[in-house]
C-alpha positions in Angstrom: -58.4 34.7 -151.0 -57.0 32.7 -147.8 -53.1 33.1 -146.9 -53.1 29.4 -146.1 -54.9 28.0 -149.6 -55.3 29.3 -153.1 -58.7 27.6 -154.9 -58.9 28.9 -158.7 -60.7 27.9 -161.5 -60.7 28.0 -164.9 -63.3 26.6 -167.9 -62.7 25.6 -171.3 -65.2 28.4 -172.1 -67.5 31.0 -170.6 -69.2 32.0 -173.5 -72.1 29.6 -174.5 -74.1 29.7 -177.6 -77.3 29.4 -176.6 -80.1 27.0 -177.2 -77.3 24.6 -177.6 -76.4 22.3 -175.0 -72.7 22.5 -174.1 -69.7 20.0 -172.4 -67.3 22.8 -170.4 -64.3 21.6 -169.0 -62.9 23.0 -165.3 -59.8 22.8 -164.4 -59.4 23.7 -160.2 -55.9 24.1 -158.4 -55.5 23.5 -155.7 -52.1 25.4 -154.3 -50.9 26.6 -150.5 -50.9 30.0 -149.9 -47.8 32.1 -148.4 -48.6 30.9 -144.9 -48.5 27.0 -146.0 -46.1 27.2 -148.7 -42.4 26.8 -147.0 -43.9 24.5 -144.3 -45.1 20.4 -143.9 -46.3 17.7 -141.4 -43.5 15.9 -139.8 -43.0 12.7 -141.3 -43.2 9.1 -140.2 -41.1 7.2 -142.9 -40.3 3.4 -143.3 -38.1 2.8 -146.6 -38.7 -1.2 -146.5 -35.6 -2.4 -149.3 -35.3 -5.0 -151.7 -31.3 -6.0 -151.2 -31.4 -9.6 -152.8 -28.3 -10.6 -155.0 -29.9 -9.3 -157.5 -29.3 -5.9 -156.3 -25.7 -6.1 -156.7 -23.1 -3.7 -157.8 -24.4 -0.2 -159.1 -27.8 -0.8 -157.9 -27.2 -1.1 -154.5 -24.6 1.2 -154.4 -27.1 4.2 -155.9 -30.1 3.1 -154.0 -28.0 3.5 -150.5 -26.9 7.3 -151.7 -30.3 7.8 -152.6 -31.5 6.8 -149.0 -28.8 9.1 -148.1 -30.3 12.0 -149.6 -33.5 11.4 -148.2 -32.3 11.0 -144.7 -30.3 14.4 -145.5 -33.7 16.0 -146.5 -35.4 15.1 -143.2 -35.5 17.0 -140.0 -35.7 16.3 -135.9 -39.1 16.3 -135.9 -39.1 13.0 -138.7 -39.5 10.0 -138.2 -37.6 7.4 -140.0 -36.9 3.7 -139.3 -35.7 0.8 -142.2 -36.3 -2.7 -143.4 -34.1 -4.5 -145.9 -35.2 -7.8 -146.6 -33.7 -10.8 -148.9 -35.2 -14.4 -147.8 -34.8 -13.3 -144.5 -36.0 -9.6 -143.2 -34.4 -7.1 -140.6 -34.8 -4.4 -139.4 -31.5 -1.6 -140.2 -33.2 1.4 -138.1 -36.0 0.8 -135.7 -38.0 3.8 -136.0 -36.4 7.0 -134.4 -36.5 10.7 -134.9 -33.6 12.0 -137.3 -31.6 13.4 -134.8 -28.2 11.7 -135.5 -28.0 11.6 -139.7 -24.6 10.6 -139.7 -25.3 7.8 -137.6 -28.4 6.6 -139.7 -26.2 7.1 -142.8 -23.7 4.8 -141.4 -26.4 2.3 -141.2 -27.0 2.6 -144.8 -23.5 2.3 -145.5 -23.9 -1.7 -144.2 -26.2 -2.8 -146.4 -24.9 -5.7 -148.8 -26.5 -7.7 -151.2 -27.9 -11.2 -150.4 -29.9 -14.1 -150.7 -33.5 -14.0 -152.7 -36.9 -11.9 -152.8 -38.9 -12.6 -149.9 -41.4 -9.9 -149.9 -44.3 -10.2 -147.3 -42.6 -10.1 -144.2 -40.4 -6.7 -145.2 -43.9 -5.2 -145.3 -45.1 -6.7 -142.5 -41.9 -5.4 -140.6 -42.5 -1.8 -141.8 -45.8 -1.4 -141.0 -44.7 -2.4 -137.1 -42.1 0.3 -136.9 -44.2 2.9 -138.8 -47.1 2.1 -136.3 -45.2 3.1 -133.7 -45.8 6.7 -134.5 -49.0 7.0 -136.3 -51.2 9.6 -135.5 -53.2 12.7 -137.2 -50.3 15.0 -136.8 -47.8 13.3 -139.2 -47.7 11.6 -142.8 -47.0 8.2 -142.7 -45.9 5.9 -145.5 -43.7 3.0 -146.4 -41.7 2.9 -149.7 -41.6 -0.7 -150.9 -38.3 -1.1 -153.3 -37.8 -4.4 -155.5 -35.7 -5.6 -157.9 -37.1 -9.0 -158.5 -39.9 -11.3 -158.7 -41.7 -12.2 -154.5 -40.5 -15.7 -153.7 -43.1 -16.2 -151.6 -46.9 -15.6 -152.1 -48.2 -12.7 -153.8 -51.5 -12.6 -151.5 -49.6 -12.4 -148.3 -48.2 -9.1 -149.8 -51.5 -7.9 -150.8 -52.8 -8.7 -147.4 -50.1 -6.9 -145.9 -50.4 -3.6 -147.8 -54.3 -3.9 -147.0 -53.3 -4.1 -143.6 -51.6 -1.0 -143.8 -53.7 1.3 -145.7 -56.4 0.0 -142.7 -53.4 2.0 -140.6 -53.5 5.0 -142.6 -50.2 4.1 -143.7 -50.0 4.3 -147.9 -47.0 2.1 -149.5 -45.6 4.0 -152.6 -44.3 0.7 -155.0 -40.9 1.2 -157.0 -39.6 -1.6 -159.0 -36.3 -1.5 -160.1 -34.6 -2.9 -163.1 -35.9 -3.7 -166.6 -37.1 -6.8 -168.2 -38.1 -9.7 -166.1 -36.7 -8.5 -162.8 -39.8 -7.9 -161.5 -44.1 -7.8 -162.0 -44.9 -4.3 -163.5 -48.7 -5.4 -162.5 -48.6 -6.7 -159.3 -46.8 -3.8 -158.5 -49.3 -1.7 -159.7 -52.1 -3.7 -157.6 -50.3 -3.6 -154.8 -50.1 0.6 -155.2 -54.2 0.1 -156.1 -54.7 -1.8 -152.9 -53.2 0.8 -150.9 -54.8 4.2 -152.0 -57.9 3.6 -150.0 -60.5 5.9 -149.8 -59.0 9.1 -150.2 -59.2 9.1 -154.6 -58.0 12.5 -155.2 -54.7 11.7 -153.3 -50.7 10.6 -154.6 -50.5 8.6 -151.6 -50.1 5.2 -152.7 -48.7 4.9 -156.1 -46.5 2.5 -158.2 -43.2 4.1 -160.3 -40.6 1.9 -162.5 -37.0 3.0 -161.9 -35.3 1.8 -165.3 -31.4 1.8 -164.2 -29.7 3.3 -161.5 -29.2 7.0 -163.0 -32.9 7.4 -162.5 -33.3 6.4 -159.0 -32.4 9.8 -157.2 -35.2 11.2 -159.2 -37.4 8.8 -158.2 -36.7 8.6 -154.6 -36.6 12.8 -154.6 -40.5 12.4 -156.3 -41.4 10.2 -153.3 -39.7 12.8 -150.9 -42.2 15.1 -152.9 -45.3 13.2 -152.3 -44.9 13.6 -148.8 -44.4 17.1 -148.1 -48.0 17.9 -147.1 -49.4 20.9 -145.6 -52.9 20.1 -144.8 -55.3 17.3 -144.2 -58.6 16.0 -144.7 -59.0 18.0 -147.7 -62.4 17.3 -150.2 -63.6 19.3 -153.2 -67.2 19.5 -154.0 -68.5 21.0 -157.4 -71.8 22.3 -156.3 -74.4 22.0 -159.6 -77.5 24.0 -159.9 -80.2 22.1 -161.8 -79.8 21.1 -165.5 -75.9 20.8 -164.8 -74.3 17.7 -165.0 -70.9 16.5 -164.2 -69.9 13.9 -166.8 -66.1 13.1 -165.9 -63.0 13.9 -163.0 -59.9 13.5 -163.1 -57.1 14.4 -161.6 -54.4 16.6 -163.5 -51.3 17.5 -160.8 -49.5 15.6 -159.5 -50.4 12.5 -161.1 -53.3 12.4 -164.2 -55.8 9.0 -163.4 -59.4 9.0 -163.5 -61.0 9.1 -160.6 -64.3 6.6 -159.7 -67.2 7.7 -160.7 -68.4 7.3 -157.2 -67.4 11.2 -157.0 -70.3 11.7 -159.4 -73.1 12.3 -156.9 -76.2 13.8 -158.7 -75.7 17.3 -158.8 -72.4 17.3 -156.9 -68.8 16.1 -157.6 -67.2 15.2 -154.3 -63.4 14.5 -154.5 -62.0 13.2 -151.2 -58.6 14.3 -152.0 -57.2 14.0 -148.0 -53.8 15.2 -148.0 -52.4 18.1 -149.9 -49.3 18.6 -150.7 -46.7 21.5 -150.9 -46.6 21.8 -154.3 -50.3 21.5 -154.8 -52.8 19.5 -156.9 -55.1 20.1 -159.8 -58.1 18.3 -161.5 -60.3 18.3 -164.4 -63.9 17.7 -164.5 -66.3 17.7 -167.4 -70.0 19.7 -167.3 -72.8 19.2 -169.4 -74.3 22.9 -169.9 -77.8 22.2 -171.0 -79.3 25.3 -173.5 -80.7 28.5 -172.4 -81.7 32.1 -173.2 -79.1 34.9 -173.4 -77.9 36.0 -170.2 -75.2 35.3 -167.5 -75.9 32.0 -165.4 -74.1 30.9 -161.8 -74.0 27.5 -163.1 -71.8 25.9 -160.4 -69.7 26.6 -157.0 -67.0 25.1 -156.0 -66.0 24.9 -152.8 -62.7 23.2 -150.9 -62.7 22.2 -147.1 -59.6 21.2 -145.5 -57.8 20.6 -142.0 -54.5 22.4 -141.0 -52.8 21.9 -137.9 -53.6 23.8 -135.0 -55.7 26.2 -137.3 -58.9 23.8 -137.6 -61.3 23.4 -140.7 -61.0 25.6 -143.5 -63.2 26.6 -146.6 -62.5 28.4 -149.5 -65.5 28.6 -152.6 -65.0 30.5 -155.8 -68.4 30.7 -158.4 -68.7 29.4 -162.1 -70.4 32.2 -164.0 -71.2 31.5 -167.9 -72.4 34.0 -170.6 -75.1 32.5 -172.9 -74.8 34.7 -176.1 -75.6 34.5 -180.2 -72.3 36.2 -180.3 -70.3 33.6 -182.5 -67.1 35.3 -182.2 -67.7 34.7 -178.7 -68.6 31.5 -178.1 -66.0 30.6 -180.3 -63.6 31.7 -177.8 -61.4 28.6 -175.7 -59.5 28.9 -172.8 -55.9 27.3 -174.2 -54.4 26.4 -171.0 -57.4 24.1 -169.9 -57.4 22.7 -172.9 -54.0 21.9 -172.7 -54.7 20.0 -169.6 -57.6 18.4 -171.7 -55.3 16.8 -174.6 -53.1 15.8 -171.3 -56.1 14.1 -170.0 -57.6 12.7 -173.6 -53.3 11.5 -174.1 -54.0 9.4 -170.7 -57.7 8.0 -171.8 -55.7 6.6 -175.0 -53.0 4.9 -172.9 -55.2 3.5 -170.8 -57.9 2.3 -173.3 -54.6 1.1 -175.5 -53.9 -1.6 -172.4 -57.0 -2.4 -172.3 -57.6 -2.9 -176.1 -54.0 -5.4 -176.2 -55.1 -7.6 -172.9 -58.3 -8.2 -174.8 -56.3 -9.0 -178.1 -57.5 -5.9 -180.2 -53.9 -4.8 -181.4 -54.8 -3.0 -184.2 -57.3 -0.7 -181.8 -54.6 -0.5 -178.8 -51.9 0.5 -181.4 -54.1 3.3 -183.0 -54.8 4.6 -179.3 -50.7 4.5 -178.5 -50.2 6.5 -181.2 -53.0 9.0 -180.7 -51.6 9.0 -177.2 -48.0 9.5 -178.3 -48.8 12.6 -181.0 -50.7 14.5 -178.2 -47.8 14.5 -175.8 -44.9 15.5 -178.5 -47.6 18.6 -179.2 -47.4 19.4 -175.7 -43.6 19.1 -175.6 -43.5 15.8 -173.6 -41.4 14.1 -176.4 -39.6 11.8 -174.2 -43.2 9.5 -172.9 -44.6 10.8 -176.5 -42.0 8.7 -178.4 -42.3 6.0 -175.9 -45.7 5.4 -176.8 -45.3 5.5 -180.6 -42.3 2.9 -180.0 -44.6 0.3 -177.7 -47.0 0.9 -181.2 -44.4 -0.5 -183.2 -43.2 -2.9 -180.8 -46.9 -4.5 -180.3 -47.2 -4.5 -184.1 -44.6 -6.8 -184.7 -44.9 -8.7 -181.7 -48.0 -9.0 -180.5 -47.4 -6.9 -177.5 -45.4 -4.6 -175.0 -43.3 -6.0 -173.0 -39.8 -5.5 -171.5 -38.2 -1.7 -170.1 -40.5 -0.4 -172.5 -43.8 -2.2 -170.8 -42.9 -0.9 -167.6 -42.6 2.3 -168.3 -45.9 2.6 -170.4 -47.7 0.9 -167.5 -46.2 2.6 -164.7 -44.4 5.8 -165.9 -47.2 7.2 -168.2 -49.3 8.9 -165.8 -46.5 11.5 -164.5 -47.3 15.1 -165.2 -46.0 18.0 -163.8 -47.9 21.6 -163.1 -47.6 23.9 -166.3 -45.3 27.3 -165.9 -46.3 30.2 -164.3 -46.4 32.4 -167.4 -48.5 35.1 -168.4 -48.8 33.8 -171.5 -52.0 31.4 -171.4 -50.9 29.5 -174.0 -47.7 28.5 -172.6 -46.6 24.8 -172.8 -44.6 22.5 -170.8 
């Protein structure tokens, strides 16, 4: 196994009864090796900032210690420049290489509250200063943070973040605040627009920051996203015939289905593109038709990727499966995939559940919230778990989710975070 990246696998089960065909689950993980794992790509950062009037008081005041944070987190060989915009735009910190932190902090420190939301032209701004330093060596991104509804047109924002991701630049989305301060969806499409290509990656995504406790968190998560060790990364599932892959998704960091443009006969190609430090996991479905007793390579799966100054690499580990009569053996399930599998059916349900309420089936969406919400509290995610039984209510006697509790079901619900290392396969959250 490579110093620079660990590939393992794991299936649902090995043991297949045979003459009956099968669905086994894989879940891969993806995690750097002791070479990669205290090191990352320089950075190339624009924070682009929401600081209407409606940012006022503790929001502002937490948001500029959180950019603090950051800008403590970064090194010489960063890039970071900043854009606040109300109905005007500016630009606090042309782009430049954190060399002087107390000087860039200072900056911070000026920011005030003003004036109204005029979105656009903040991203437009940011994508000029992080262009200035684009190129294969670093990870460039903007974060867009709003409080409050675009006063100008939603499409010159969307044309804007397309613009971007066209640059290689993704734009993570954070809105802050709770009911009707801002547009949980067009966030959201604006974090859609921006992932691009690359389906396996968090590159672009959309968060809800509910009150200004939570924003550290938030902004440390983004800090997260970006800490990438290698590039141009792609896993391929290599089927032999008879095999069929029926779903993907990814697990860590983030659970979302991924296109079924992956599904390419009998291969599952994931373009994830970057990697980052703290690694990445997936989950992909096989149909295992029937066959006679014995042991059968039914798949390889293989991971390319770029680091660096070291070039392309490959790593491949096999998927061998026992056919047996043996019921006491094909019996058998691995726990901690299938732990990732509730994770993954918890997600179907949300997602199904929005779908089901836009279309004006409440009594379907609500049954899926709560099958959602009962399989995270059995994995020990009570928090999201009772969230999800509480939009069930809510859309029960109203109609529908709206509000804090909207936002977070729309936004917040497809967190997850990498099980413990434990020897115990059965260990949870």
């Amino acid at each position: 196994m490579s110093d620079l990246m660990k590939l393992s696998m794991m299936a649902s089960k090995t043991n297949i009864a045979v003459s009956t065909p099968t669905q086994v689950h894989l879940l891969l993980e993806l995690e750097p090796g002791q070479v990669l794992s205290n090191v990352r790509l320089p950075l190339n950062f624009c924070l682009v900032l929401d600081h209407s009037g409606s940012m006022a008081g503790e929001k502002l005041r937490t948001m500029r210690e959180a950019v603090k944070a950051l800008i403590d987190q970064m090194d010489e060989n960063d890039v970071i420049s900043i854009v606040i915009f109300d109905s005007d735009t500016e630009t606090l910190v042309p782009a430049t290489k954190v060399t002087d932190k107390a000087a860039l902090k200072k900056r911070v420190d000026t920011i005030r509250d003003a004036g109204g939301t005029t979105m656009a032209p903040g991203i437009r701004r940011g994508i000029e200063e992080v262009s200035k330093y684009v190129d294969a060596s670093r990870v460039s991104r903007i974060l867009l943070l709003t409080d409050g509804q675009a006063t100008d047109r939603e499409d010159d924002s969307r044309r804007e973040v397309i613009n971007a991701a066209g640059r290689s630049v993704p734009v993570i989305c954070l809105g802050f605040g709770g009911e009707g301060d801002w547009n949980a969806d067009f966030i959201q499409e604006l974090a859609d627009l921006s992932v691009g290509g690359e389906v396996g990656s968090r590159q672009g995504y959309a968060d809800h920051i509910p009150d200004p406790t939570k924003i550290m968190d938030i902004f440390q998560d983004a800090m997260s996203s970006m800490q990438v060790v290698a590039k141009n990364a792609t896993l391929t599932v290599h089927m032999v015939e008879g095999v069929e892959a029926h779903a993907a998704y990814q697990a860590v960091p983030l659970i979302r289905k991924l296109d079924t443009s992956v599904l390419q006969g009998r291969n599952a190609v994931i373009p994830i593109g970057e990697v980052e430090q703290g690694g990445m996991s997936f989950v992909v479905s096989l149909g295992i038709p029937s066959r006679n007793a014995g042991q059968m390579r039914a798949a390889q799966v293989e991971i390319t990727y770029e680091v660096p100054g070291k070039g392309i690499q490959r790593e491949s580990v096999d998927l061998i499966l026992n056919f047996t009569n043996d019921a006491s053996l094909f019996r058998e399930v691995n726990p901690r995939v299938m732990n990732w599998v509730e994770r993954v059916e918890a997600f179907k349900n949300q997602t199904q559940a929005l779908e089901l309420a836009a279309q004006g089936d409440m009594v379907g969406a609500t049954r899926k919230l709560r099958d959602a919400g009962t399989i995270l509290i059995k994995q020990g995610e009570t928090s999201l778990g009772n969230d999800l039984i509480q939009a069930a209510d809510q859309m029960e006697q109203q109609g529908g989710v709206g509000g804090e509790l909207g936002k977070t079901i729309n936004l917040g619900g497809n967190k997850t975070r990498r099980l413990p290392s434990s020897d115990d396969p059965t260990a949870t959250p």
